[in-house]
C-alpha positions as CSV (number, residue, x, y, z in Angstrom):
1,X,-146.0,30.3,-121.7
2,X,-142.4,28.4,-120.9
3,X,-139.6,30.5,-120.7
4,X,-136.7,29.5,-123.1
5,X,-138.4,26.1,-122.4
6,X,-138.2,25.8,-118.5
7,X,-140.6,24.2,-116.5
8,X,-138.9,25.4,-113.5
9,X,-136.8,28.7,-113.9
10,X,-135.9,30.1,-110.3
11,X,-133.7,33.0,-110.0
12,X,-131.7,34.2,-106.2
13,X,-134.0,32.5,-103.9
14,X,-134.0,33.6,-100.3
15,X,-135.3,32.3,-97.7
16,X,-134.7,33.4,-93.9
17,X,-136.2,31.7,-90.7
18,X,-136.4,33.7,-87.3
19,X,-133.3,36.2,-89.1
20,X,-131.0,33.5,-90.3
21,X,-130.7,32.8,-94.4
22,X,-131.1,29.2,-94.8
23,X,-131.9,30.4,-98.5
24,X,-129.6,32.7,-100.5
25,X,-129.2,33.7,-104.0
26,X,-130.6,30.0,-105.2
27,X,-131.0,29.8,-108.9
28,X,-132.6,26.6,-110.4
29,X,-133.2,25.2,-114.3
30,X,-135.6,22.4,-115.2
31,X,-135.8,22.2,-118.9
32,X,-139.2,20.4,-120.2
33,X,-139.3,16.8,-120.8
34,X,-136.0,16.3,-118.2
35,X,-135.4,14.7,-114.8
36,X,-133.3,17.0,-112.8
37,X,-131.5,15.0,-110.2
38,X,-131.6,17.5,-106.6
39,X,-128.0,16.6,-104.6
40,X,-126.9,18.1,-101.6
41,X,-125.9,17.0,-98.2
42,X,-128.2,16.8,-94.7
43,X,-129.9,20.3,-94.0
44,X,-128.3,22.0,-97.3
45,X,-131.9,23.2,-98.4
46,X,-133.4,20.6,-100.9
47,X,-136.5,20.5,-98.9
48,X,-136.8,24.1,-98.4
49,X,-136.0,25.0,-102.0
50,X,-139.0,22.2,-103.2
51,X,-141.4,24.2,-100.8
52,X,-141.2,26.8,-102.0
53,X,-141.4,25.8,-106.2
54,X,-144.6,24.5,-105.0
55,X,-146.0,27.6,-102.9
56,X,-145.9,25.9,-99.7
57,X,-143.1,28.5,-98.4
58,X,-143.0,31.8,-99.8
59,X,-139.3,33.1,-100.8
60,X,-138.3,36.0,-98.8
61,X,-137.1,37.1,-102.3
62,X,-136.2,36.3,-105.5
63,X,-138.3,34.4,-108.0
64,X,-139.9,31.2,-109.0
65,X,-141.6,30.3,-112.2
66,X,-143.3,26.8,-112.5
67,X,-144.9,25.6,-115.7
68,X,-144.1,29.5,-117.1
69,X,-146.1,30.9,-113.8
70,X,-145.2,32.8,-110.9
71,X,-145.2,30.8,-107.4
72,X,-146.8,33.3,-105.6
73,X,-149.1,35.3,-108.1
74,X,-150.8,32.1,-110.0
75,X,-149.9,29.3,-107.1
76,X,-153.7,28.2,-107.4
77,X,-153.0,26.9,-111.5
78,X,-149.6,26.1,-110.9
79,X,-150.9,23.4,-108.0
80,X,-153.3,22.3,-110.5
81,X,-150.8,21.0,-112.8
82,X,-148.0,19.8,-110.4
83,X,-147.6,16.8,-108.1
84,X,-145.4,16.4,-105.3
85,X,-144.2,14.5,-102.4
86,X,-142.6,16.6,-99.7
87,X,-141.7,14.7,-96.6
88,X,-144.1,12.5,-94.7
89,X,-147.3,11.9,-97.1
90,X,-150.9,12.1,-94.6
91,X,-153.5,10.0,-95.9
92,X,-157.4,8.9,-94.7
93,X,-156.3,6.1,-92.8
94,X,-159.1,3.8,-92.3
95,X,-159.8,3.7,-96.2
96,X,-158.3,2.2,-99.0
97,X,-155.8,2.7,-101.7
98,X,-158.2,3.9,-104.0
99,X,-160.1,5.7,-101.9
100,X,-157.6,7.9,-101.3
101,X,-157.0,8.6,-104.5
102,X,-160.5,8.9,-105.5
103,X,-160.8,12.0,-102.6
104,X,-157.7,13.7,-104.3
105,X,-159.1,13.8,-107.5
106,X,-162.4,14.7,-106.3
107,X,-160.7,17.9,-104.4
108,X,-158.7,18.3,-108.0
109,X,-162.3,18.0,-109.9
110,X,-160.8,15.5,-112.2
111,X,-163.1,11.9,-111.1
112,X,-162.9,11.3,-114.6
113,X,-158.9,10.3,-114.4
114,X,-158.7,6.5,-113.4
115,X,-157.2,5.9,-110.1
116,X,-156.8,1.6,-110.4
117,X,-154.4,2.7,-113.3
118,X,-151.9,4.5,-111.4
119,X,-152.1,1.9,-108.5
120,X,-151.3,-0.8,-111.2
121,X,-148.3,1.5,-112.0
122,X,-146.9,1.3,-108.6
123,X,-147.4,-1.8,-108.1
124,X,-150.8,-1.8,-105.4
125,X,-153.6,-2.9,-107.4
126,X,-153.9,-5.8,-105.1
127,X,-154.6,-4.0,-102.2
128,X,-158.3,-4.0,-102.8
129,X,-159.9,-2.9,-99.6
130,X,-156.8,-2.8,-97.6
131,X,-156.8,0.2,-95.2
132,X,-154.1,2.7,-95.5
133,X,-153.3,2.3,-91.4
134,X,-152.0,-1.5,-92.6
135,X,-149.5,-0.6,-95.5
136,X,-145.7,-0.8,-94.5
137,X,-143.7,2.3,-95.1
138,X,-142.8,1.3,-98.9
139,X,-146.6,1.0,-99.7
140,X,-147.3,4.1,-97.9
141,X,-144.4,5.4,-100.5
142,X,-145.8,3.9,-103.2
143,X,-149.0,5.5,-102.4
144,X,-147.7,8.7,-102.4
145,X,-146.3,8.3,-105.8
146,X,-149.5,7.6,-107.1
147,X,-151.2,10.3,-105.8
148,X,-148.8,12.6,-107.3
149,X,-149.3,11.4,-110.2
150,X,-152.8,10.3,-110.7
151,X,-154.1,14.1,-112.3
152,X,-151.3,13.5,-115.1
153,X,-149.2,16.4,-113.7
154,X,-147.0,18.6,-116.1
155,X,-144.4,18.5,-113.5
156,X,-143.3,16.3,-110.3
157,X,-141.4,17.2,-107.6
158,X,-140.4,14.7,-105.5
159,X,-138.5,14.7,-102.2
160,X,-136.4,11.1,-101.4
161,X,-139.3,9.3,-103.3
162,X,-138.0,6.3,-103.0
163,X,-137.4,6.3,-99.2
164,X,-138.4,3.2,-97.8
165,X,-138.2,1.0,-100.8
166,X,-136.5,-2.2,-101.0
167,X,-134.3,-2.9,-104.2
168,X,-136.8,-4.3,-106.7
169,X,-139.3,-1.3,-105.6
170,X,-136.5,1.3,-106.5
171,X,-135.7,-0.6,-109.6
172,X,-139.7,-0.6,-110.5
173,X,-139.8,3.6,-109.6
174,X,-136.6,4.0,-111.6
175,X,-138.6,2.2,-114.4
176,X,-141.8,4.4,-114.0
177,X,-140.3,7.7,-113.6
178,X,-138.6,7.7,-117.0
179,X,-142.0,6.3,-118.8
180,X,-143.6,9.4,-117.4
181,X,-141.1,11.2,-118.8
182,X,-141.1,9.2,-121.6
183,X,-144.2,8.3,-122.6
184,X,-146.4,10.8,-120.5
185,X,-144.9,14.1,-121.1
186,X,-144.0,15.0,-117.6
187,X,-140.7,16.7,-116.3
188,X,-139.6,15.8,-112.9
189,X,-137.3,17.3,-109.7
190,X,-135.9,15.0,-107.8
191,X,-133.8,14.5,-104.9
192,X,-132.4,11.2,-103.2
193,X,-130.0,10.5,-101.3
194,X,-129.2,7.2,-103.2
195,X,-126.5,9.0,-105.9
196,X,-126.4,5.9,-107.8
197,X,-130.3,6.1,-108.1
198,X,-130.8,9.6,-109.7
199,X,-127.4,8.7,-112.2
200,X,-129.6,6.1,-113.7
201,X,-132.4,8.3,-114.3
202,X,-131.3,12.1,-114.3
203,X,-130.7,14.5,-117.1
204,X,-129.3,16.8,-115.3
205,X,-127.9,17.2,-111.6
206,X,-127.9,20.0,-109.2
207,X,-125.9,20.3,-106.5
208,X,-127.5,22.7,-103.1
209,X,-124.4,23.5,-100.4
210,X,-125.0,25.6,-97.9
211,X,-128.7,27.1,-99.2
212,X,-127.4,27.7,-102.9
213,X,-127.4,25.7,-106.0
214,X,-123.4,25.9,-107.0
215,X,-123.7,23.9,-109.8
216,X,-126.4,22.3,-112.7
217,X,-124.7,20.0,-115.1
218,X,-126.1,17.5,-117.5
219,X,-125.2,13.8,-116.6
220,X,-123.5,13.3,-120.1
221,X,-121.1,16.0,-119.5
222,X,-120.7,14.7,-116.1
223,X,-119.6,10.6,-117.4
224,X,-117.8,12.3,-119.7
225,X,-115.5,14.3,-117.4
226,X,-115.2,11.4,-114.3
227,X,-114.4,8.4,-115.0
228,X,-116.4,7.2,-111.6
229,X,-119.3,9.7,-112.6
230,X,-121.6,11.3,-110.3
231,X,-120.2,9.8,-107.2
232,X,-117.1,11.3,-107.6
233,X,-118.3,14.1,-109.1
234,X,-120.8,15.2,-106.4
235,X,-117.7,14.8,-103.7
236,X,-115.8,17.3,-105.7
237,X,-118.0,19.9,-105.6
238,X,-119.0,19.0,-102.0
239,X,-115.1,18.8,-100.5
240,X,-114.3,22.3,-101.8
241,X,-114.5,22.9,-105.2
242,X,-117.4,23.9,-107.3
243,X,-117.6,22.9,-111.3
244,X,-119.1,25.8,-113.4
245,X,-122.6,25.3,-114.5
């Protein structure tokens, strides 16, 4: 059961690594049916924090509930109903496409979803037999879009997504990721480092300095208050001040 309607309600994350706090006192709000834009400069935590909301880091403390579950007490049906793409995707090189994404929903028991869908959605249903090992790096993103989403995941968490694409790619994901909001039901983190990207498509922004979260604010309070939006927005709070959430 979703508390006060969260999918993701995270509360004084820590994380330490070999004694020092990359981590500390990180609180995080994902409402359902929102895309929460994830800002924050080089080596401020995104990464880290979207590790550990999907149990592949445990917190040194604090809390994380995904999808009304703990992290670390019910990761195994939390995974179930999540997708994500966290740094370099790893796929079965010599086979195709839809291979790939026929093995991942074997492993999710869930053959029954259709996998030529999603690849239509991301724009590599011609690829056919194509093996993996000849995709450029924006069909290798593309592919790890659709894996994430090809069990119709509650939520998505997704690091830089769009890395790699060119302009009408990023336009095309910008497009897809608010129909599965949309039109699918889903919720979605997000981080990019493209601000103009997530002000097209976020609900609300986050902004991670230094291993905490100093600020959440929805993107219509945010237009309203800056008159050059989340740009100049996101440097205030980065070059010393920090807006209350």
């Amino acid at each position: 059961m979703l508390s006060n309607g969260m999918i993701v309600e995270a509360k004084g994350l820590v994380k330490t690594f070999a004694g020092r706090e990359v981590i500390r006192n990180c609180s995080i709000h994902l409402p359902q049916g929102k895309i929460y834009g994830f800002l924050g400069p080089n080596g401020a935590g995104k990464t880290t924090v979207m590790k550990m909301l999907t149990g592949l880091l445990k917190p040194t403390a604090g809390t994380a509930k995904v999808l009304g579950m703990d992290i670390l007490t019910q990761r195994d049906q939390v995974l179930s109903r999540i997708g994500s793409l966290i740094e370099v995707p790893v796929f079965f090189e010599h086979l195709s496409a839809q291979k790939n994404l026929d093995l991942h929903l074997a492993y999710m028991n869930m053959e029954e979803r259709d996998a030529s869908q999603v690849l239509e959605m991301v724009g590599l249903s011609h690829t056919g037999q194509q093996p993996v090992s000849t995709f450029s790096l924006g069909m290798r993103q593309r592919l790890a879009i659709a894996r994430a989403i090809v069990h119709k995941p509650q939520l998505l968490i997704l690091d830089e997504p769009i890395n790699g694409l060119d302009p009408l790619a990023i336009r095309e994901m910008r497009v897809l990721f608010k129909s599965l909001v949309n039109d699918h039901g889903m919720s979605i983190l997000i981080s990019s480092h493209i601000i103009s990207e997530l002000e097209y498509i976020a609900d609300i922004i986050g902004i991670i300095l230094n291993g905490t979260v100093v600020c959440e604010e929805t993107m219509t309070d945010i237009q309203a208050q800056f008159e050059n939006g989340l740009e100049e927005y996101f440097f205030k709070v980065t070059n010393g001040g920090t807006e209350s959430a």
